[in-house]
C-alpha positions as CSV (number, residue, x, y, z in Angstrom):
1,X,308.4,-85.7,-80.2
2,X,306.8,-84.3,-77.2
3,X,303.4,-84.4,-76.3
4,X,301.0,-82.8,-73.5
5,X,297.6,-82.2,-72.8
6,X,294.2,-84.4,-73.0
7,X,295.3,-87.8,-73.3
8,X,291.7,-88.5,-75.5
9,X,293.0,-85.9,-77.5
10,X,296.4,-86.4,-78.9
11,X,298.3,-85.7,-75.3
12,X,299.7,-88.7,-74.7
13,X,301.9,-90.2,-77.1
14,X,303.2,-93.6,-74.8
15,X,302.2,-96.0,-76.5
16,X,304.1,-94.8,-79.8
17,X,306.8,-93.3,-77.9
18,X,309.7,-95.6,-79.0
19,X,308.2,-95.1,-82.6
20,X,308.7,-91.7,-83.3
21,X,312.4,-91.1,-83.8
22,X,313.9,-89.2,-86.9
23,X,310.1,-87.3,-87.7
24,X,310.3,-85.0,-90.3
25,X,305.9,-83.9,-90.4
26,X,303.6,-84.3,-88.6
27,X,299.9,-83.5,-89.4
28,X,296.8,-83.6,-86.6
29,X,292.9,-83.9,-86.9
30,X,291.0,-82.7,-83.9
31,X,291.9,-85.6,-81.8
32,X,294.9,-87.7,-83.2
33,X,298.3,-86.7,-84.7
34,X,300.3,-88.8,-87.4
35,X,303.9,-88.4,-87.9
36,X,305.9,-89.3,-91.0
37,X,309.2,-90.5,-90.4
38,X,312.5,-89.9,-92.7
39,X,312.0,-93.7,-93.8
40,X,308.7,-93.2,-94.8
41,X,306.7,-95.2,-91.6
42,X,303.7,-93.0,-90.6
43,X,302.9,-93.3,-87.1
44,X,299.9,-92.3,-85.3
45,X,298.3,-91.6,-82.0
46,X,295.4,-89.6,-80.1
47,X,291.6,-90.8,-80.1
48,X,291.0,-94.1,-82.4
49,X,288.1,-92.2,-83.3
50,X,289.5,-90.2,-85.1
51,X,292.8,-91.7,-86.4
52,X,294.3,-91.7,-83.6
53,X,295.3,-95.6,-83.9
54,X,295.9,-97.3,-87.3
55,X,297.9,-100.7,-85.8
56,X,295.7,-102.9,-87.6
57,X,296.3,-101.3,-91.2
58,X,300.2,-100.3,-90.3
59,X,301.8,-102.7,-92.7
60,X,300.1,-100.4,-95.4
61,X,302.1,-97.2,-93.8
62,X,305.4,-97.7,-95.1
63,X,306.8,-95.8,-98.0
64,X,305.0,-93.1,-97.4
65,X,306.6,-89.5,-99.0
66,X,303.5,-87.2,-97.7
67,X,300.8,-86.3,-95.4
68,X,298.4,-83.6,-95.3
């Protein structure tokens, strides 16, 4: 996954950058960007506002088969 642009916005994808290997979706809100992995881990990233940082509910992201 690449990412550029506003960092408060989604353009900066560092500090989830060794998490984001084998996506296969990704879905965005106005400011933050989830990715769904081929083992079913969704990671996320952008504004925590928005979405953007879901660290403290991520044992709950596992398993997953969708995002929209």
């Amino acid at each position: 996954v690449v990412t550029w642009g506003n960092t408060h916005r989604g353009g900066d994808c560092r500090r989830v950058k060794e998490e984001l290997r084998n996506v296969k979706h990704i879905e965005a809100s106005h400011t933050a960007f989830a990715a769904l992995r081929s083992d079913g881990v969704v990671v996320t990233w952008g504004n925590s506002f928005h979405g953007g940082d879901s660290r403290r509910i991520q044992d709950q992201l596992t398993d997953v088969r969708r995002i929209q």
